[in-house]
C-alpha positions in Angstrom: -12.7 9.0 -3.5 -10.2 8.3 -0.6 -9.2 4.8 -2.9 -8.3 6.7 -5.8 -6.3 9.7 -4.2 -4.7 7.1 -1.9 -3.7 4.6 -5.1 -2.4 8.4 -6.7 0.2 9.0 -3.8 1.1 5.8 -3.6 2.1 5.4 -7.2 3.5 8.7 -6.8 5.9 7.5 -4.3 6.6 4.4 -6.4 7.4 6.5 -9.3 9.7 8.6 -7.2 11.7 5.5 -6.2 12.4 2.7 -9.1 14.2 1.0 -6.4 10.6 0.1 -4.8 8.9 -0.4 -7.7 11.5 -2.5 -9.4 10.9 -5.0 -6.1 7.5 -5.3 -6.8 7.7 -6.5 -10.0 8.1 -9.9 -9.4 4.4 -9.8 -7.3 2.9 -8.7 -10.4 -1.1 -9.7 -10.4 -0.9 -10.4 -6.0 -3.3 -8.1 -4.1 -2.2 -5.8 -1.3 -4.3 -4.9 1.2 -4.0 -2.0 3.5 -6.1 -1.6 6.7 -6.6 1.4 9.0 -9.6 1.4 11.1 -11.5 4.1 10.6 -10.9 4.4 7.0 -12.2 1.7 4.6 -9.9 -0.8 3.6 -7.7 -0.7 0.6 -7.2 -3.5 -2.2 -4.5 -3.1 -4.5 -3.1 -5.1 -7.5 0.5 -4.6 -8.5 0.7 -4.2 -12.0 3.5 -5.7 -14.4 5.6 -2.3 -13.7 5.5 -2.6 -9.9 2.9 0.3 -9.6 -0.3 -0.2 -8.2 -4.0 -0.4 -9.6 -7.6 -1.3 -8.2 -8.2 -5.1 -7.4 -10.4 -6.8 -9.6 -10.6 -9.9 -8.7 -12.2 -11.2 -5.0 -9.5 -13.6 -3.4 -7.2 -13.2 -0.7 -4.6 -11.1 -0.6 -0.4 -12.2 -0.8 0.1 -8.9 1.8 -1.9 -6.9 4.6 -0.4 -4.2 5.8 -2.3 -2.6 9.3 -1.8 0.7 10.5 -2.9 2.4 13.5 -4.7 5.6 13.2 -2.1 7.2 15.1 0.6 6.2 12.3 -0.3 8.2 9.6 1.0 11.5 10.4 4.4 9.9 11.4 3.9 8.4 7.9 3.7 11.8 6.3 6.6 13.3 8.1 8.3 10.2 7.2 9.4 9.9 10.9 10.6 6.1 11.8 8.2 6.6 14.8 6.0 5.2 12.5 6.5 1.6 12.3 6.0 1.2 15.9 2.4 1.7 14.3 2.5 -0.8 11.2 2.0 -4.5 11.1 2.4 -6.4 7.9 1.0 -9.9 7.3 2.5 -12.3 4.1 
């Protein structure tokens, strides 16, 4: 449940900005991985068009991204405050 609405909003965002999903195209078939204790982690696959899709396949991934808890809602409200919050491994 939280996978799929997360993967939704995410490709959502992409969709609103070729810009980002243009730079991913070049990653297509890596996994992403996002982390933020309490949640359960997220594995992603970036798909030929730079969006995102479930991860099929067990392996390790090219990126991890880590948030803090406390990050998301500065996330939402797109506030740089954020990224004081965000560590990114790859």
């Amino acid at each position: 449940m939280i996978e799929s609405g997360a993967l939704a909003a995410l490709n959502h965002l992409l969709e609103q900005q070729p810009w980002a999903a243009e730079r991913l195209r070049p990653f297509a078939g890596q996994a992403v991985e996002f982390r933020c204790p309490p949640f359960p982690d997220l594995r992603l696959r970036i798909t030929d068009d730079g969006l995102l899709d479930r991860a099929r396949v067990e392996g390790v991934s090219a990126l991890v991204v880590k948030l803090t808890p406390g990050a998301l809602p500065f996330l939402l409200a797109r506030d740089e405050t954020a990224l004081k919050g965000v560590e990114i491994e790859g």
